[in-house]
FIDRENZA-708767 format. One line per 8 residues: for each residue x, y, z of N, C-alpha, C. Coordinates in steps of 0.001 Angstrom, whole numbers, plus 524288, in hexadecimal, padded with zeros to 5 digits. Example, Ala and Ser with C-alpha at 12.3 -4.5 7.8 and 13.67 -1.06 7.14 Angstrom:
83386:7E9C6:81E78:8300C:7EE6C:81E78:83390:7F31C:81E78; 83232:7F736:81BA8:83566:7FBDC:81BE4:83264:8001E:81EBE
END
This chain:
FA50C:05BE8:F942D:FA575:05BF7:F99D5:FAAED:05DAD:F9B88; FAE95:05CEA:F98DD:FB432:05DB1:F9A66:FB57D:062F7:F9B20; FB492:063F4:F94F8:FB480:06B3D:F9480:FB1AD:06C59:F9704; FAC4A:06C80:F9958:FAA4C:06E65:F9D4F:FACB8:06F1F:FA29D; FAE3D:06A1F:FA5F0:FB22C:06882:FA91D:FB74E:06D37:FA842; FB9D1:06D3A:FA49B:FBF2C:07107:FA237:FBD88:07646:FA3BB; FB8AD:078D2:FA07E:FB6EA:07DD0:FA11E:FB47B:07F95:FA713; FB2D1:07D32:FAA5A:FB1C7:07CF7:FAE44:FB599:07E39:FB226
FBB92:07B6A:FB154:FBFCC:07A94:FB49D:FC1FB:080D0:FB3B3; FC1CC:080C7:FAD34:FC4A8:086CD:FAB29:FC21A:08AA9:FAE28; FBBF6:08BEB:FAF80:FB8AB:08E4F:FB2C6:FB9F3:0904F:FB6D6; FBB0B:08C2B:FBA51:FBD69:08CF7:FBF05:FC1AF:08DB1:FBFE6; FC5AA:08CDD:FBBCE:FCA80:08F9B:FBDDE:FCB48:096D8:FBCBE; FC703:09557:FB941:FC771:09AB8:FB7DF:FC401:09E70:FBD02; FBF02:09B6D:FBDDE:FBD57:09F41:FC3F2:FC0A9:09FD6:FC603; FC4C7:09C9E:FC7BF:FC7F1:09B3E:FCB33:FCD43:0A072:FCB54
FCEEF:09F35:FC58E:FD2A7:0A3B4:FC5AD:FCFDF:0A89D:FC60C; FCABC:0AA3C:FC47F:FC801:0B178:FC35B:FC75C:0B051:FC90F; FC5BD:0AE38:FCCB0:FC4F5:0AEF8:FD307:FCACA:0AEED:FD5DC; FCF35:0AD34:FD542:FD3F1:0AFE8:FD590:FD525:0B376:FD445; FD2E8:0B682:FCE56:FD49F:0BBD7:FCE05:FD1D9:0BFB2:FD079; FCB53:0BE16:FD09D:FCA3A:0C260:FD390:FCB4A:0C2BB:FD9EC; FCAA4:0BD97:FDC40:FCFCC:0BE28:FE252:FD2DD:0C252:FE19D; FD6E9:0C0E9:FDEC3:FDBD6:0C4E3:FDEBB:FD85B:0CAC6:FDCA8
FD625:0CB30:FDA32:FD4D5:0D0D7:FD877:FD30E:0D1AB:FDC04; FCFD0:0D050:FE246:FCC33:0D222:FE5CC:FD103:0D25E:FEA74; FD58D:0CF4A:FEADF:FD976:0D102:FEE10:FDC93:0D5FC:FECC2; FDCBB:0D7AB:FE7B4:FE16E:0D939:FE5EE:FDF2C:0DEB2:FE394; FDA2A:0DF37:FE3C7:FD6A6:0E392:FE327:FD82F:0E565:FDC9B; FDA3D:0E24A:FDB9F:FDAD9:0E24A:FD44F:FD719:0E364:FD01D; FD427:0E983:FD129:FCE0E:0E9BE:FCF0B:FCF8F:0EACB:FC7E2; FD4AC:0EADD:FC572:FD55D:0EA29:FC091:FD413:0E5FD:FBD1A
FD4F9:0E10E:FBFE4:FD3B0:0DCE5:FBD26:FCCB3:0DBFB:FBD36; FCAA8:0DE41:FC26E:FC572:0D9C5:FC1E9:FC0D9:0DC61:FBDFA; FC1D8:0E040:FB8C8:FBF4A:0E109:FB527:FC0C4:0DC1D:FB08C; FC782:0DC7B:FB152:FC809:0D7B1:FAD21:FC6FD:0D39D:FADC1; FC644:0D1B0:FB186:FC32A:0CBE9:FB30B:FBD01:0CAD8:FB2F1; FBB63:0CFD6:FB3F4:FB5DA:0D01B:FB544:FB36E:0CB44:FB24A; FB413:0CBA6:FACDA:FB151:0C919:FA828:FB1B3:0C26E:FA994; FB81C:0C113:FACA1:FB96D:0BBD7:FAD7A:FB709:0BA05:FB284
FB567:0BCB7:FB4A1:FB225:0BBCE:FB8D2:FACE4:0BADC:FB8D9; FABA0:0BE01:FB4B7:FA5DF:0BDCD:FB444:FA555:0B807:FB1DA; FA9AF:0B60D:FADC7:FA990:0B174:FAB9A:FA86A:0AD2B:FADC7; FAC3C:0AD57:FB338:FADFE:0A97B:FB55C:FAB7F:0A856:FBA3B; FA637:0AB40:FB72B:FA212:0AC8A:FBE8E:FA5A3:0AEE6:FC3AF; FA7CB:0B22A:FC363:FAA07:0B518:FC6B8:FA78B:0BB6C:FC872; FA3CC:0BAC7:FC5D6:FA38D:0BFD8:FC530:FA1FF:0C256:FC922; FA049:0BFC5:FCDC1:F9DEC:0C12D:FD3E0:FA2F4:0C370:FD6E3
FA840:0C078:FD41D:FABF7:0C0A3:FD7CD:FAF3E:0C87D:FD533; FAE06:0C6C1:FCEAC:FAEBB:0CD4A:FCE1B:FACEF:0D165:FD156; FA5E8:0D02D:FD065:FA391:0D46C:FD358:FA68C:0D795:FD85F; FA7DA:0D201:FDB32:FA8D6:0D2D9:FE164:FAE93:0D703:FE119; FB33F:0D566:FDD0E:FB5BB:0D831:FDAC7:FB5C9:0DDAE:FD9A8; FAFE0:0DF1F:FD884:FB05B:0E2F2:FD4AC:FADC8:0E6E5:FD7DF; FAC38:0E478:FDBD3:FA7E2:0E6CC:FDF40:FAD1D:0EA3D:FE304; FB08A:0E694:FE38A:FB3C5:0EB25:FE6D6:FB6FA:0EFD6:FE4E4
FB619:0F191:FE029:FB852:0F558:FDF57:FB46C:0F93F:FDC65; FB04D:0F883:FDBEA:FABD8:0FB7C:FD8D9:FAB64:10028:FDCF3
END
């Protein structure tokens, strides 16, 4: 239960920080990085927030 609890917390900080980077990549129009993240997004169930990302420069 603990490690569950632990891995859970690790989870969310980690959404937490990939939804700060892609913020800044959607202010800062930074279309270099969001191939290298793509994969950490998709991980981290983000991957709706790529799309929206990716959608503006296609």
């Amino acid at each position: 239960m603990k490690d569950s609890q632990h891995l859970e917390a690790r989870l969310r900080r980690a959404k937490s920080c990939l939804n700060d980077v892609a913020t800044s990549i959607e202010q800062s129009k930074c279309i270099d990085l969001a191939p290298e993240i793509a994969m950490s997004f998709f991980f981290a169930g983000l991957i709706d927030k790529y799309e929206i990302i990716a959608a503006q420069y296609s």
